[in-house]
C-alpha positions, 0 to 999 in steps of 0.5 A, a space after each residue: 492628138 499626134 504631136 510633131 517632134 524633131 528629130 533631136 527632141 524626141 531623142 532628147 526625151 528618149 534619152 532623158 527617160 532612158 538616164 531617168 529609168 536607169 538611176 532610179 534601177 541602180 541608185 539607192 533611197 534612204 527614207 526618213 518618214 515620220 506620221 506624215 513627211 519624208 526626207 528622201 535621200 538618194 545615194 547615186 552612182 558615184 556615192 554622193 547624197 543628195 536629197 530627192 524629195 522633202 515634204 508630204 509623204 507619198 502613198 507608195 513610198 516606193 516611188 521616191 525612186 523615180 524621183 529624176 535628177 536635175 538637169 539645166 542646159 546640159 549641167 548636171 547639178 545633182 548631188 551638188 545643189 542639192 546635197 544632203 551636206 555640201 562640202 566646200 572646196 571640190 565640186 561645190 559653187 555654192 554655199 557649203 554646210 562644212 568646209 575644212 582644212 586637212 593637215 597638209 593644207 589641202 581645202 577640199 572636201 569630196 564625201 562620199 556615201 559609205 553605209 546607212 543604219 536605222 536604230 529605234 529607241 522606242 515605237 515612236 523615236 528612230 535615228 536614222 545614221 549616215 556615214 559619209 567618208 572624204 575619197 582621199 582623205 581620212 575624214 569621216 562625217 555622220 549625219 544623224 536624223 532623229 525621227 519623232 514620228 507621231 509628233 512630225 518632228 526631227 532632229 538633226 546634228 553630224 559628228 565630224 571625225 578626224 582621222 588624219 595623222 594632223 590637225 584638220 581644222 574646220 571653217 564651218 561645221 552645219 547641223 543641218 542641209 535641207 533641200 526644199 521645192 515649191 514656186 515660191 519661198 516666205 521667210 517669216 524670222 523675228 527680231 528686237 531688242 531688250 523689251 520689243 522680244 519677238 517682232 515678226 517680219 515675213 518676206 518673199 526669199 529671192 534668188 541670192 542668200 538670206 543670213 539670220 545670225 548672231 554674233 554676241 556670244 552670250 545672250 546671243 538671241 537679244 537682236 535676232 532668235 535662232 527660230 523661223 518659219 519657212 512657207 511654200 508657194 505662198 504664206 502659210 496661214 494658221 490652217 493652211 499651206 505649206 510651211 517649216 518651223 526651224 530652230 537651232 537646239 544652241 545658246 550661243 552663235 548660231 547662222 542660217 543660211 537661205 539659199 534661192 539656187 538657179 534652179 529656184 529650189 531653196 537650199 537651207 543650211 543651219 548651224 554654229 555661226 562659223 563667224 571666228 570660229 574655226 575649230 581644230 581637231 587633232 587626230 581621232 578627236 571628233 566633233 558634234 554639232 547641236 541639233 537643229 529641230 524642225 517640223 513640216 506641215 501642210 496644213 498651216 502654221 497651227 498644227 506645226 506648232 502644234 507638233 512642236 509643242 508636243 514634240 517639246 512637252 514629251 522630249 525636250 522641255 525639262 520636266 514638260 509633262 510635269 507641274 509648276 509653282 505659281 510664284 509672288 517675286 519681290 523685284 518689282 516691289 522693292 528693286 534692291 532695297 530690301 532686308 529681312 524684315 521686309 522679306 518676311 513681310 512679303 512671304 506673309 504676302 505670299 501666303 495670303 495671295 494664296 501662291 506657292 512659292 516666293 522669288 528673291 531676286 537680284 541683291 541679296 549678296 556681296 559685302 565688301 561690294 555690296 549689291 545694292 545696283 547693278 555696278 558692283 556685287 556680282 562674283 561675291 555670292 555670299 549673302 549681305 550680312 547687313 541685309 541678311 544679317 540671318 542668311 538665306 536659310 533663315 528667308 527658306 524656315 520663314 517661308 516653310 512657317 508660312 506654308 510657301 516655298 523659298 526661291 533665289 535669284 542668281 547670274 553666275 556666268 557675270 562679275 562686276 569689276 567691283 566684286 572680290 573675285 574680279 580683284 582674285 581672278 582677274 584671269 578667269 574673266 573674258 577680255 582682251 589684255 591690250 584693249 579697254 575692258 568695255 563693260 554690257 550693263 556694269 558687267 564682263 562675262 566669266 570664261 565658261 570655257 575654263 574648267 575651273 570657271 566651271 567648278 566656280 559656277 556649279 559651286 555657285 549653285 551647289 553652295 546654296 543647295 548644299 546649305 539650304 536644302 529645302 530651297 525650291 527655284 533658282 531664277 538663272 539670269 544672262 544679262 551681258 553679251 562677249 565684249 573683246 573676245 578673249 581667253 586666257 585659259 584657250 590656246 587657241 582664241 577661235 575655240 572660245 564662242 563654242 567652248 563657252 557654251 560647252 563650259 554652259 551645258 557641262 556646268 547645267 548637266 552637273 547641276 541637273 544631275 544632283 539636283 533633278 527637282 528643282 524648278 529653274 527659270 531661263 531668264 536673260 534679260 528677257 528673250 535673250 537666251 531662249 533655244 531648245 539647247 538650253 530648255 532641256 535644263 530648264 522647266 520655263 523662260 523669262 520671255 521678256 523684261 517688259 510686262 506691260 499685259 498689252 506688249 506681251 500679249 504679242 509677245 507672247 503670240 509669237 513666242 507661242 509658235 515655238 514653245 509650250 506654254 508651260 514653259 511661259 514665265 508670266 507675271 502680273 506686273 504694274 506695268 501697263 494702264 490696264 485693270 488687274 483682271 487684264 495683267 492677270 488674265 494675259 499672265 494665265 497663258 502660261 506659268 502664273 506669277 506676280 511681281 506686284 505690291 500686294 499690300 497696297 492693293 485694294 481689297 477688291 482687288 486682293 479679292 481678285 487675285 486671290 480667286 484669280 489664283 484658285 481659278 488658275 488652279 482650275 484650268 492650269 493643266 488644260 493651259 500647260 499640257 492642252 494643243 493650242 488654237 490661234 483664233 484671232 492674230 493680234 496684228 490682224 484684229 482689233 483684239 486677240 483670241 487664243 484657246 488651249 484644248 485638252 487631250 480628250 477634247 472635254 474641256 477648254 480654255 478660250 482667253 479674249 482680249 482688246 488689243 485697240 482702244 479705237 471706239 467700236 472695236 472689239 469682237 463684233 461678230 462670233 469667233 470660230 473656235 477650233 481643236 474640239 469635237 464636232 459630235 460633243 455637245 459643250 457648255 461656254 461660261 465666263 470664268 475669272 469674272 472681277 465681279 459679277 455682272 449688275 444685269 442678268 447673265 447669258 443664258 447657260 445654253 450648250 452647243 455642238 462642237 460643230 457649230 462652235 466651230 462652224 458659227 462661233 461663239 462672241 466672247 463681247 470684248 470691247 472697250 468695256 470688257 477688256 479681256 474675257 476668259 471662257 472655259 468650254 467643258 463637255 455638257 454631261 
C-alpha cells in the first residue's frame, strides 16, 4: 500500500524518528526491576530525570532506551510532567513533590542528575540510589528505591540535604513521584469513621487532582487511611487487570496527590502532608522522608495483595514469620469495673476457655484521679490501690498459677486534665496557651516532640516491665487527635505534626530494643493508627471498635488487601445477633481472641468455644502464614467466601459466610476455589462444627485441584448454616 504524505509531515516523521534515535543513543537508563516490573528512569541530555516507562517488564530490557520522549504540539514536556521528582518554582507547572525556600529567599529548585548506584543487601533486597543536585544552589536530594524483588514490592523515600551556609526551609518534601500510563485511571481509596473502618469507594480519575490527606496529627487515619488502590485502563478485578497497591509507611499526616496531566498520563505524588509543615534545616542537617510501599500487578488486585502480605510477613510486620497468643480481655465484661478478686475469677476463665494469655484493660490505674471513666486517670500510670490493693505483679503470679499469661492495657501518649501530671506538667501537653483547651474523648495529646515527654512515655513502659518481668503483651492504644496545634518545647510550631511522630518511633524503637519479645497490639480506637511505619513495632492491630461478626466481616475484607492476617486482632465479642460459631468463625481470619463473659455462657456454648480454641490451634498457621484467595466479595454476594493456602499447597482453609438474611440467598451454586494445585488430589471437610449434623454427612470424596478450582465445591451457607469452615488437605 503507498501512502501519500505531505511534504512537512513526512519531514516531521523524519525529524521525529531522527530526535528519537538520537536520545535514546546519548541518554542514560536506569532500570529498577523486580521479578516482574520496572520502574524505567531516563537521565536526558540536560541531566534531568524523568520516568520513561513503569509496569510490566519488557523481555529485552535493553528496549526501555527507545522509549521516545514527549511531545505536544511543539511543547516539550519531557522531564517536567514526568519527572522522577519534580521540583517546584523553575520549569514545573505542575504539582511539585518538593519545593523549598533557599537561604537567600530564592523559591526555585532545578535538580539535576548527579550519579546512580546499586547496593544488594541480600539475593532478594537491592536499593537502587540516585543523587540529584540543584544547578545553582547547594541542595542535594537522593532518592532511594528498595527493591523486594520475589515479592514485586518497593520502597521508596529521599533524603533531602542542605549544604547551603543558611537555613533552607522545605514547603514540601514527597517520598514518592510515580509516572503511570494507560487510557484510564480507577482510584479505589477507603474512608469512615470510629466503627465504619474501611468503606471502599472506586472512582474514575479525570483530568485536575484528586487529594487523599489527613490532617489530625494523631490517629491520623480515623476519617481517611494513607492506603489505595490505582487500576489501569479499567477496574481491576481480584484476577485480572492492571492495578497498584500504594500506602505511606507514616503515623501521622500523610498527602497524596493525583494527578490527570494533559497528556492524560497519571502523575502520583505520596508523602507527609505539608499541610503546616514546613520544616527548616540548617547548614548540613538533612532530612529523610518515610517510605512509601507500593506494589504493581497485571493480574488483579489478589496477587498484589498477594506480594504485599508476603513482602510485609518477610520484612515489615514485627515478628510477621512468628506466632501469637490467643487471648480472653476483660473490657467487654466488665468496662471499668473491676478488682482483684474479679480478676482473678476471669484468669481462672481464662484457663478454662483454654486461651494463652489474658488482657487488662483501661482502669487498672490512677488514685488521686482514679480511672474509673474515661474523664479523669490517664498520665497517672500507678496501679489503683483500692482496685489493685496487690498490684499488677500480683494479676502476673495468679495468672502463671493458672498456666496463662498476663497482658496490659496502656495509652501513654494521652493525659486527662484531671490526673496528677496535667497539675505537674501542664507544659508537656499539646495546646495553645491563648485558646481554650478543646478536649477528643476527655483527653489532650502529650508532646512527643519533646525528649523528656519522651523519657516519660518509654518510663511508662519500662516501669512496668522493669517490676513485673514476666508480663507477656502490652494493648497500646491512641485515642484523641492534635486539637490547638501547639508546643511549648519547639521553636518553631510548623516542626510539631513531623517531630511528634519522630518522638512516636524514637520512644517505640527504645522500647523494641529492650524488650524484643513482647507481643504489642497497634490499637487506636480501631483502625485510626494502621500504617507499615508503625507495624514494624507491632505483632498485630486493632482494626476497629465495632465487633459486630457482620460489619467486621467487610472490615476485615478490605483491610485484607493490605495486611496479613496475622496481623489481624479479632475478637468474639456480644455484639452482633448472631450465634457464637458465626462471632468465633469471622474472628478465626485472623489472631484469635475473646472479650465475652464466659461464665455466663451455656454449657453448649463453652463447649464450643473451648473446641473452637483447639480447632484454631489447627489451622492458625495456614491462616497467618498461607497466600490468601478472595472467593466471593461480600459487597458483590449474598454471602462471603475467603481461603488461606499454604506454601506447599497441601492444606487449606476455606472460611464461608451469610452476609444477607433475604430468604433464598446464600451459595447456591459451587464456588471456585483457587491458590492449590491442579494435579493434587484433595479432601473437603467441614471443621468448627457447634454440633454434629442429626442427618447423615456428605460423602468423604476427594477431588482434583483442578476441578475445585475449574467446578467448585458448595460450602451450602444459607439462612440455616450462617457460616461454614472447610479445611482442604492433600488426599495421602
Amino acid at each position: 500500500m503507498i501512502v501519500c504524505r505531505s511534504p512537512k509531515r513526512t519531514l516531521s516523521v523524519l525529524l521525529t524518528f531522527f530526535v528519537s534515535t538520537l536520545f535514546a543513543q546519548r541518554s542514560q537508563i536506569i532500570t529498577i526491576e523486580s521479578q516482574h516490573n520496572v520502574i524505567a528512569l531516563q537521565v536526558g541530555n540536560d541531566l534531568r530525570v524523568s520516568t520513561a516507562y513503569f509496569g510490566t517488564k519488557l523481555k529485552d530490557t535493553s528496549e526501555y532506551r527507545f522509549v521516545r520522549p514527549m511531545y505536544k504540539r511543539g511543547d516539550d514536556y519531557s522531564g517536567i510532567l514526568n519527572s522522577a521528582y519534580t521540583p517546584a518554582g523553575s520549569r514545573n507547572l505542575v504539582e511539585p513533590a518538593i519545593e523549598v525556600t533557599h537561604a537567600n529567599g530564592n523559591t526555585s529548585l532545578d535538580l539535576h542528575f548527579v550519579s546512580s548506584a546499586v547496593e544488594k543487601t541480600d539475593a532478594n533486597v537491592s536499593v537502587t540510589t540516585i543523587l540529584l543536585r540543584d544547578s545553582a544552589y547547594a541542595l542535594e536530594v537522593s532518592l532511594f528505591f528498595k527493591v523486594y524483588y520475589k515479592e514485586d514490592v518497593v520502597e521508596q523515600w529521599a533524603v533531602i540535604k542542605n549544604k547551603e551556609k543558611g537555613n533552607v526551609t522545605l514547603q514540601k518534601f514527597a517520598s514518592a513521584n510515580l509516572y503511570l500510563t494507560a487510557d484510564q485511571y480507577w482510584l479505589k481509596q477507603f474512608h469512615g469513621d470510629w466503627a465504619k473502618e474501611m468503606q471502599p469507594e472506586e472512582t474514575r480519575l479525570t483530568a485536575g487532582i484528586k487529594v487523599l490527606d489527613s490532617k489530625l496529627g494523631t490517629r491520623s487515619h480515623l476519617y481517611q487511611p494513607p492506603t489505595f488502590m490505582v487500576s489501569l485502563d479499567k477496574p481491576a478485578t481480584e484476577d485480572e487487570g492492571k492495578v497498584l497497591l500504594g500506602q505511606l509507611e507514616w503515623s501521622g499526616n500523610f498527602k497524596v496527590d493525583l494527578e490527570v496531566d494533559p497528556l492524560n498520563n497519571l502523575r502520583l505524588i505520596a508523602g507527609i502532608n505539608p499541610f503546616a509543615s514546613e520544616y527548616a534545616l540548617k547548614p548540613n542537617q538533612q532530612f529523610e522522608t518515610p517510605a512509601f510501599v507500593f506494589t504493581f500487578s497485571d493480574k488483579g488486585t489478589g496477587e498484589a495483595s498477594r506480594n504485599l502480605h508476603r513482602w510485609a510477613r518477610n520484612y515489615k510486620l514485627y515478628d510477621g514469620k512468628g506466632s501469637r497468643m490467643t487471648l480472653l480481655n476483660n473490657w467487654e465484661a466488665t468496662f471499668f469495673n473491676f478488682d482483684e478478686p474479679i480478676l482473678a475469677g476471669l484468669l481462672k476463665d481464662t484457663k478454662k476457655l483454654g486461651v494463652d494469655l489474658f488482657l487488662l484493660d483501661d482502669g487498672w490505674f490512677g488514685n488521686n484521679y482514679p480511672r474509673n471513666n474515661d474523664r479523669a486517670g490517664l498520665g497517672d500510670w500507678q496501679e489503683n490501690v483500692k482496685k489493685l490493693p496487690h498490684g499488677v505483679g500480683f494479676l502476673v503470679k495468679e495468672a502463671q498459677n493458672n498456666g496463662v499469661k498476663f497482658g496490659i492495657w496502656v495509652e501513654p501518649e494521652m493525659v486527662n486534665p484531671k490526673s496528677d501530671l496535667y497539675v505537674k506538667h501542664p507544659e508537656w501537653v499539646i495546646k495553645q496557651p491563648n485558646r481554650e483547651e478543646h478536649l477528643y474523648r476527655n483527653q489532650l495529646v502529650l508532646d512527643l516532640s519533646n525528649p523528656k515527654v519522651q523519657d516519660f512515655v518509654f518510663g511508662i513502659l519500662d516501669n512496668l516491665f522493669t517490676k513485673n518481668p514476666d508480663l507477656a503483651f502490652i494493648k497500646w492504644d491512641c485515642n484523641a487527635v492534635i486539637y490547638n496545634a501547639y508546643s511549648s518545647f519547639l521553636e518553631k510550631q510548623s516542626h510539631l505534626y513531623v517531630d511528634y511522630v519522630k518522638g512516636l518511633y524514637k520512644v517505640l524503637d527504645r522500647v523494641r530494643a529492650k524488650y524484643p519479645t513482647v507481643e504489642m497490639m497497634l490499637c487506636s480506637g480501631g483502625g485510626g493508627r494502621v500504617d507499615y511505619g508503625a507495624l514494624k513495632y507491632f505483632n498485630e492491630f486493632w482494626l476497629s471498635d465495632n465487633t459486630d461478626p457482620l460489619e467486621r466481616i467487610f472490615i476485615q475484607y478490605e483491610y485484607s488487601y493490605f495486611y496479613p492476617a496475622i496481623s489481624h486482632s479479632n475478637h468474639v465479642t456480644d455484639w452482633g445477633k448472631q450465634p457464637l460459631k458465626y462471632r468465633t468463625d469471622v474472628a478465626m481470619m485472623g489472631k484469635l481472641g475473646f472479650d465475652i463473659v464466659v461464665s455466663k455462657l451455656s454449657p453448649k456454648d463453652l463447649e464450643f468455644a473451648q473446641k473452637a480454641v483447639k480447632t484454631y490451634d489447627t489451622i492458625k498457621n495456614i491462616v497467618w502464614h498461607g497466600d490468601l484467595y478472595r472467593l466471593a466479595d461480600p459487597r458483590e454476594n449474598s454471602y462471603a467466601s475467603l481461603m488461606y493456602v499454604n506454601e506447599s499447597k497441601d492444606s487449606a482453609v476455606m472460611f464461608n459466610y451469610i452476609t444477607s438474611n433475604r430468604y433464598g440467598n446464600g451459595s447456591l451454586s459451587p464456588i471456585r476455589l483457587k491458590g492449590l494445585d491442579a494435579g493434587k488430589k484433595y479432601k473437603v471437610r467441614e471443621i468448627n462444627i457447634y454440633e454434629e449434623p442429626r442427618v447423615g454427612k456428605r460423602p468423604n470424596n476427594s477431588y482434583s485441584g483442578d476441578y475445585l478450582m475449574t467446578v467448585g465445591y458448595n460450602p451450602g451457607v444459607s439462612a440455616n448454616r450462617m457460616s461454614v469452615v472447610l479445611q482442604i488437605e492433600e488426599a495421602r
